[in-house]
Structures are given as structure tokens and as C-alpha cells.
C-alpha positions in Angstrom: 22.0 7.4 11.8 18.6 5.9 12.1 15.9 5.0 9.2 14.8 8.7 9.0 18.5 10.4 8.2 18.7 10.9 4.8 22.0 10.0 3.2 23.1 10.9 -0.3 24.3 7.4 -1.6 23.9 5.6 -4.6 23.0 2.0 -4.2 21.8 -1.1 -6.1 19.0 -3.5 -4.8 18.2 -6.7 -6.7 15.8 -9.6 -5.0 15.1 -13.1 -6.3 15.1 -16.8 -6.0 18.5 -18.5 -4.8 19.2 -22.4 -6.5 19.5 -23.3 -3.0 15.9 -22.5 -2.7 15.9 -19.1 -0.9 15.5 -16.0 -1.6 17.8 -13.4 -1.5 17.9 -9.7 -1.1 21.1 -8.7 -2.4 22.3 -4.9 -1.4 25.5 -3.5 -3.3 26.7 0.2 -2.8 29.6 1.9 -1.5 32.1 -0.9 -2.5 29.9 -2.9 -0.3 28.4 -6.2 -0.8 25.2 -7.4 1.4 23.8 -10.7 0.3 20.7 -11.5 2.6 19.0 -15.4 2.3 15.7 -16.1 3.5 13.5 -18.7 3.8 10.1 -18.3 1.8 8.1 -17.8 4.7 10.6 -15.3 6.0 10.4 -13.7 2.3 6.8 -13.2 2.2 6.7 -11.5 6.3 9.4 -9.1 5.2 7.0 -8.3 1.5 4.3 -7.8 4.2 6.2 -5.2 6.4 7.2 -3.3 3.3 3.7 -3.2 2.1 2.5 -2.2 5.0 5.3 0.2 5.3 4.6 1.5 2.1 0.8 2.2 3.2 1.9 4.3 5.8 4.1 6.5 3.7 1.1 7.0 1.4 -0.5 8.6 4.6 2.0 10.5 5.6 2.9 11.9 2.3 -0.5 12.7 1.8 -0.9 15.3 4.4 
């Protein structure tokens, strides 16, 4: 399975601030629990791959 196989599961994805000062992407489906903590700096590097991802989807989708 890579990041192109399509998978027919139902998931939940919720992001945001930790009291500990991180923040967290927290990934739930399956009966599965994924709580990722990241620095801020790490935080905003990840926001820029996915933006960036995101442009090249618009490209692709476009054709």
C-alpha cells in the first residue's frame, strides 16, 4: 500500500494546540488511535508540505 492506493476507510482527523505547548495531529479510525506532537516549527514545515501538496493536486486534477 503506498500514498496512491485508495482504501475505503472511514477516519477522523482533528489538529490543534497541546497544553504542553505542541501541536498535535491526532488520527483516529479503525479502532485505532494516532496522537502525533510536534514542535511549532515542525507544525508549520508539515502546513507547508500539505500546501504545497495541495498545489500539485490542483494541477493534476486540472488536466
Amino acid at each position: 500500500m503506498g500514498i496512491n492506493t485508495e482504501r475505503d476507510i472511514e477516519g477522523n482527523l482533528q489538529i490543534g494546540p497541546t497544553s504542553q505547548g505542541m501541536v498535535r495531529i491526532f488520527v483516529e479510525g479503525g479502532g485505532v488511535e494516532i496522537p502525533m506532537d510536534f514542535d511549532p516549527d515542525e507544525a508549520r514545515d508539515i502546513a507547508e508540505e500539505i500546501i504545497a501538496a495541495a498545489k500539485t493536486a490542483e494541477t493534476v486534477s486540472s488536466k
